[in-house]
C-alpha positions in Angstrom: -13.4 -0.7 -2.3 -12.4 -2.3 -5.8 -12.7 0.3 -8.8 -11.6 -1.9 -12.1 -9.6 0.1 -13.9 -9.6 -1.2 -18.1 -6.6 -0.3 -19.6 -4.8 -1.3 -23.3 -1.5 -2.1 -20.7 -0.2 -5.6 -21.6 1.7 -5.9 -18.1 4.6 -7.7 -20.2 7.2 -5.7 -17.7 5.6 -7.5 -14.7 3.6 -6.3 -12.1 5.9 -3.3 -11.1 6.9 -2.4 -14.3 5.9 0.3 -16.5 3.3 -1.0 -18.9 0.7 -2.5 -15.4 -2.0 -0.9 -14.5 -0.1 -0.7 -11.1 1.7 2.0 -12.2 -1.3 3.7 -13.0 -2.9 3.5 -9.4 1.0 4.6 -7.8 1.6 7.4 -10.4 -1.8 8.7 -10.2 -2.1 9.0 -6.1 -0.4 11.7 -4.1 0.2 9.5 -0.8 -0.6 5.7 -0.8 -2.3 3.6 2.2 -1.3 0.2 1.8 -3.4 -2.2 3.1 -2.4 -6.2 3.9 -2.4 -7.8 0.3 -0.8 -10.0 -1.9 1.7 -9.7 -5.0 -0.2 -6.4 -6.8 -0.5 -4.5 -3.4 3.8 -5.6 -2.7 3.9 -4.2 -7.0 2.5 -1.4 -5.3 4.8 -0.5 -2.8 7.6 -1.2 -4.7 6.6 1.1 -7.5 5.9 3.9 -4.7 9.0 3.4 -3.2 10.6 4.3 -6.5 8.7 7.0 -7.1 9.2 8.6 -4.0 5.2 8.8 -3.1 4.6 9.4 0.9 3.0 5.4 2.3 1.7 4.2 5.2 0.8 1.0 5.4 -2.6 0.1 7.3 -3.1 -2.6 9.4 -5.3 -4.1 12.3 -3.3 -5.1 15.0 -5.2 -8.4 16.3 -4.4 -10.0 13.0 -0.9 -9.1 12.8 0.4 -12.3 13.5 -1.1 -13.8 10.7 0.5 -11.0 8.5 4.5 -12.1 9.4 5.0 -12.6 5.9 3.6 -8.6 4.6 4.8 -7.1 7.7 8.5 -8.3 7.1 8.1 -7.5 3.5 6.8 -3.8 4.9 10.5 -3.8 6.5 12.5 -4.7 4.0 10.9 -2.0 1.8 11.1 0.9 5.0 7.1 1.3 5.0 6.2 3.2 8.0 2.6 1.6 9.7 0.5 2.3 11.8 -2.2 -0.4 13.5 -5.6 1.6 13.6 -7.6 -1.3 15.3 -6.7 -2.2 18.5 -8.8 -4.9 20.2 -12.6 -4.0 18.9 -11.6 0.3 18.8 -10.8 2.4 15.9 -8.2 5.1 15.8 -8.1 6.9 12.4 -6.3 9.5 13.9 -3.3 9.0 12.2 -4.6 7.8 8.9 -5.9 11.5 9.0 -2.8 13.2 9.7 -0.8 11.3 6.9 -3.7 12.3 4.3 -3.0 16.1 5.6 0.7 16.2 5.9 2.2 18.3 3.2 
């Protein structure tokens, strides 16, 4: 789901800096689910990362191979995840107890 979020927020700082509307969407959440993406969702993380928010990052584990690239990028950064699709099954399980850990 996409919500556009308008904002006066030049982004002059860069996509993890203070003045994107990243920051908004990180500062604004009390845990963060990452799914796959590409430089905003990486802003993202970072900016969680430094503002200590709780993340799990998301991801469906038949396409994982195609996803090197974020999933070495999720280590570097120490993002736990968790694969909730394994062949054509759903397990939201643990997307459910991250959302209800204190």
């Amino acid at each position: 789901m996409e919500i556009p979020i308008l904002t006066h927020l030049a982004g002059r700082l860069g996509p993890d800096g203070a003045d994107s509307r990243n920051a908004i969407n990180v500062l604004t959440a009390w845990k963060i689910l990452v799914l796959p993406g590409g430089s905003g969702t990486r802003a993202e993380v970072r900016l969680a990362r430094r503002h200590g928010k709780p993340i799990l990052a998301v991801l469906d584990e038949r396409h994982a191979g195609g996803e090197r690239d974020f999933l070495d990028f999720l280590d570097k950064h120490q993002v736990p995840r968790q694969a909730v699709r394994r062949e054509e099954d759903w397990d939201l399980e643990p997307i459910r107890r991250f959302l209800n850990e204190d």
